[in-house]
C-alpha positions as CSV (number, residue, x, y, z in Angstrom):
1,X,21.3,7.9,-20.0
2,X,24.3,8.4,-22.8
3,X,27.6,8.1,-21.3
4,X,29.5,11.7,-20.6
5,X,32.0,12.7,-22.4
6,X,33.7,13.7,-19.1
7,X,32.8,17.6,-18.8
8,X,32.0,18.4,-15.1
9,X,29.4,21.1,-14.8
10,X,30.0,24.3,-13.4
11,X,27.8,26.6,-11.3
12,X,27.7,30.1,-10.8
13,X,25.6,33.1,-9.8
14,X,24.4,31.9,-6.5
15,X,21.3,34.0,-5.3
16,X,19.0,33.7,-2.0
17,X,16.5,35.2,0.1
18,X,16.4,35.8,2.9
19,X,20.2,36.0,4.0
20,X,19.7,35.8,7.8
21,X,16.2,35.3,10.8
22,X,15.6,36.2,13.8
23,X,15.5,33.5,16.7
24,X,12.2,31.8,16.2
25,X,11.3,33.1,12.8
26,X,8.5,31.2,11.5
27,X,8.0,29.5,14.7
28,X,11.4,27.7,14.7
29,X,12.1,26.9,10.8
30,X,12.4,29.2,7.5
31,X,12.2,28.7,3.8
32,X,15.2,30.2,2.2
33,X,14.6,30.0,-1.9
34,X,17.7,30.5,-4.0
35,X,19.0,29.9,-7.8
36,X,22.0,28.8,-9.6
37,X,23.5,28.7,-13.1
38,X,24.7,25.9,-14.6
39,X,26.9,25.2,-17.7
40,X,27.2,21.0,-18.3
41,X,28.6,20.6,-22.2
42,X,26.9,17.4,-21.7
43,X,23.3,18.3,-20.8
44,X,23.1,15.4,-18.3
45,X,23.5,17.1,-15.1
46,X,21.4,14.9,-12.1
47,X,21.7,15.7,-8.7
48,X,21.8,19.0,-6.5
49,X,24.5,18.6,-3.6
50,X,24.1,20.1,-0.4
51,X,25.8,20.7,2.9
52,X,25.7,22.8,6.0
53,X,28.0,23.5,8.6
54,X,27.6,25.5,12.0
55,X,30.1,28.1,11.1
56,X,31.9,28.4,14.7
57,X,32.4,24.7,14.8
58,X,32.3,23.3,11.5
59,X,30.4,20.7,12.7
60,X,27.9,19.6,9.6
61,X,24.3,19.7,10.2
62,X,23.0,18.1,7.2
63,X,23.9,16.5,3.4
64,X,21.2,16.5,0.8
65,X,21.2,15.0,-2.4
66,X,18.5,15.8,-4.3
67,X,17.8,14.6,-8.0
68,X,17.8,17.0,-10.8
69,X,14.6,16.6,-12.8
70,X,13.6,17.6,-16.6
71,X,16.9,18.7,-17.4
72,X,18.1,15.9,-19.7
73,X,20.2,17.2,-22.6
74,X,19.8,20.9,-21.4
75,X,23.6,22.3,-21.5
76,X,23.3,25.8,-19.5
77,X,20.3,27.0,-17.6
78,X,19.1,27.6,-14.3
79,X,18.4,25.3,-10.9
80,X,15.9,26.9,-8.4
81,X,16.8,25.6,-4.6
82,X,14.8,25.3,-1.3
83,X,15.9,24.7,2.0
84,X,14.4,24.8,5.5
85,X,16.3,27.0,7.8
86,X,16.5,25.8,11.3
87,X,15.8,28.9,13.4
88,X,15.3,27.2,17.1
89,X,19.1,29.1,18.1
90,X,21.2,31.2,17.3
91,X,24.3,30.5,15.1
92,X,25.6,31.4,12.0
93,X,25.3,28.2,8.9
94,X,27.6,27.6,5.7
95,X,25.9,26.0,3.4
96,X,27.8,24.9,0.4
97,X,26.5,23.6,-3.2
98,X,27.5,22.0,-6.1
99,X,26.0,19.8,-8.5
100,X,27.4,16.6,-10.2
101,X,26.0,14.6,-14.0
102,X,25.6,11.6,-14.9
103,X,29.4,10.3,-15.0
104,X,29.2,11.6,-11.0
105,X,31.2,14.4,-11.8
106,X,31.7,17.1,-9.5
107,X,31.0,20.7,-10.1
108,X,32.6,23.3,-8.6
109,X,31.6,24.4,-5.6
110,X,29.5,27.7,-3.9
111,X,29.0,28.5,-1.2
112,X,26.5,30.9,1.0
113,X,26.0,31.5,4.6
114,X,22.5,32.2,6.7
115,X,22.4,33.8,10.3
116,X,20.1,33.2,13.5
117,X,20.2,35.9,15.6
C-alpha cells in the first residue's frame, strides 16, 4: 500500500440496533448490527478496532481487530459493524470503536453501550 501522508481517520455518526436484550435473548447471544462514517484524506483506512468493557467493573471482555476490506483509496464513506452480544447475564457493556489506516494511525474514538436485563 502507498505510504500515508500521516492523516488519522476520523469516525462519526455511530448507529446500532438493538440498544439493549433481555436475559437469554436468542438463547444466550445477540447480533447487534451498527454503522459508522469515516473521513481518511488518505483513502487507506484498514482495520476496525473494538473493545468492550462490563460497565460496573471496567473489566474488558473482549478486543477485536478486524481488517477493513475494499476500501483502498476511498476517502469518506461508510463501515457496517457486527457483533455478537453475550446475553447469558445481566450487565450493562461499553463497547468502544475506532479505526486506524495504513501508517496505524488511530482514529478517534466512539463509543456505545448495550444492556442485559
Amino acid at each position: 500500500p502507498a505510504a500515508s501522508s500521516g492523516n488519522a481517520p476520523v469516525i462519526s455518526n455511530l448507529a446500532y440496533s438493538p440498544h439493549s436484550a433481555t436475559v437469554g435473548a436468542g438463547g444466550g447471544a445477540i447480533t447487534v448490527t451498527g454503522v459508522i462514517d469515516f473521513i481518511d484524506k488518505d483513502g487507506d483506512v484498514t482495520t476496525l478496532d473494538i473493545s468492550t468493557q462490563d460497565a460496573s467493573t471496567l473489566d474488558v471482555l473482549s478486543t477485536l481487530h478486524i481488517p477493513i476490506v475494499g476500501m483502498s483509496g476511498i476517502t469518506a464513506g461508510s463501515i457496517g459493524i457486527t457483533l455478537v452480544a453475550d446475553t447469558s447475564t445481566t450487565k450493562n457493556v461499553i463497547f468502544n470503536i475506532s479505526v486506524r489506516d495504513a501508517s496505524n494511525l488511530h482514529s478517534n474514538p466512539l463509543t456505545g453501550t448495550f444492556s442485559i436485563t
